[in-house]
C-alpha positions in Angstrom: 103.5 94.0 111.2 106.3 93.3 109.1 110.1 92.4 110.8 112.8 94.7 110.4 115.5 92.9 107.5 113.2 91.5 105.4 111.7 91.9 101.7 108.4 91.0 100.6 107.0 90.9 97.3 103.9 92.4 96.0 101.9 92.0 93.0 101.6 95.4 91.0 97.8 94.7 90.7 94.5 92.8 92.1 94.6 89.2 91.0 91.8 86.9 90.6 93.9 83.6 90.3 97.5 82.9 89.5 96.6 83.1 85.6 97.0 86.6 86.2 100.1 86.8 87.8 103.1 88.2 85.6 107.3 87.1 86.7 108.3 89.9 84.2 108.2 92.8 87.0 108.1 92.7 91.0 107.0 95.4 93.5 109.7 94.7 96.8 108.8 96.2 100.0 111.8 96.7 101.8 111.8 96.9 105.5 115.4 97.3 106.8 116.6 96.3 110.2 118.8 98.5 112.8 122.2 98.0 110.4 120.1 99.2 107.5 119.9 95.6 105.6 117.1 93.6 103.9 116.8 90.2 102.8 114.0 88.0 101.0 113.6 85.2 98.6 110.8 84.6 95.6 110.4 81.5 94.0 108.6 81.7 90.9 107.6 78.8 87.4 105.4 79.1 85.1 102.2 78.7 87.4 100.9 75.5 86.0 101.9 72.2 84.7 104.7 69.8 86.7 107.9 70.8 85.2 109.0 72.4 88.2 109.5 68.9 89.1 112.5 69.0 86.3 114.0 72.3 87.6 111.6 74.5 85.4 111.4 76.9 88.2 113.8 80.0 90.0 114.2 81.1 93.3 116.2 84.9 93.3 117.1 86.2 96.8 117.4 89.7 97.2 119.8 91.9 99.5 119.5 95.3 100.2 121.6 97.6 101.7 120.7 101.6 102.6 123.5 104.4 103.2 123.5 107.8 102.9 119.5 107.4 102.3 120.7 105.3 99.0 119.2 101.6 99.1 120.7 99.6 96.5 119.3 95.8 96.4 120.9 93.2 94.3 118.9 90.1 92.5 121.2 86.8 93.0 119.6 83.7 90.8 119.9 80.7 93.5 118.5 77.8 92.1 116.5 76.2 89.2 117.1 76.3 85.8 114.4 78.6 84.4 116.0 81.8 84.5 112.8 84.2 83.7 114.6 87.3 85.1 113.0 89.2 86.5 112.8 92.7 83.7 111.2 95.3 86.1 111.3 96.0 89.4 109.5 98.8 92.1 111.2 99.0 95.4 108.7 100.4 98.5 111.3 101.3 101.4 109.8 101.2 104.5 111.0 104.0 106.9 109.2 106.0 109.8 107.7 108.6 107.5 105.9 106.0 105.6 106.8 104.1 102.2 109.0 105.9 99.9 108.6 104.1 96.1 111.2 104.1 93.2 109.8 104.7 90.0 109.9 101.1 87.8 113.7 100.0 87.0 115.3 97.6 85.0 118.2 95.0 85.9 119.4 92.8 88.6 120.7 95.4 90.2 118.8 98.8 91.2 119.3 101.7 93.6 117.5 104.7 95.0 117.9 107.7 96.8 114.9 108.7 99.8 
């Protein structure tokens, strides 16, 4: 069960340990709520080592918003100072046919049409 208005990250792959795990590209299911919003937040550093502790780190929150069967979510960059943006992204919008995925895009800013 997931809640209606949220987003949840999933890895693009089976991993065996966070060595594997790659910040460069996200797959974001998106389950909106009865307005036809989403929100979610991923924190992400470089997976070892303590220079979180120093800021080394980012937290992005995401926002979606669907109209006209168009969901457009938007990448805001809330805190830490390691700004490893996130390159690609695959949005999975939940809806009560099933998942509907994007094809991989680029930029903190992405939209598609189900």
């Amino acid at each position: 069960y997931i809640k209606g208005g949220t987003i949840v990250q999933l890895t693009g792959c089976q991993l065996q340990s966070t060595a594997d795990y790659r910040n460069d590209s996200l797959v974001l299911l998106v389950c909106p709520d009865t307005s036809n919003k989403a929100e979610g937040m991923v924190y992400t550093d470089a997976g070892e080592g303590l220079a979180y502790r120093q800021g080394a780190y980012e937290e992005i929150q995401f926002k979606a918003t669907i109209r006209d069967r168009r969901l457009t979510i938007a990448m805001l960059h809330k805190s830490g100072n390691w700004q490893k943006r996130v390159r690609f992204i695959r949005i999975g919008v939940v809806t009560d046919k099933g998942i509907r995925y994007s094809a991989w895009l680029k930029g903190t800013e992405a939209t598609m049409r189900f």
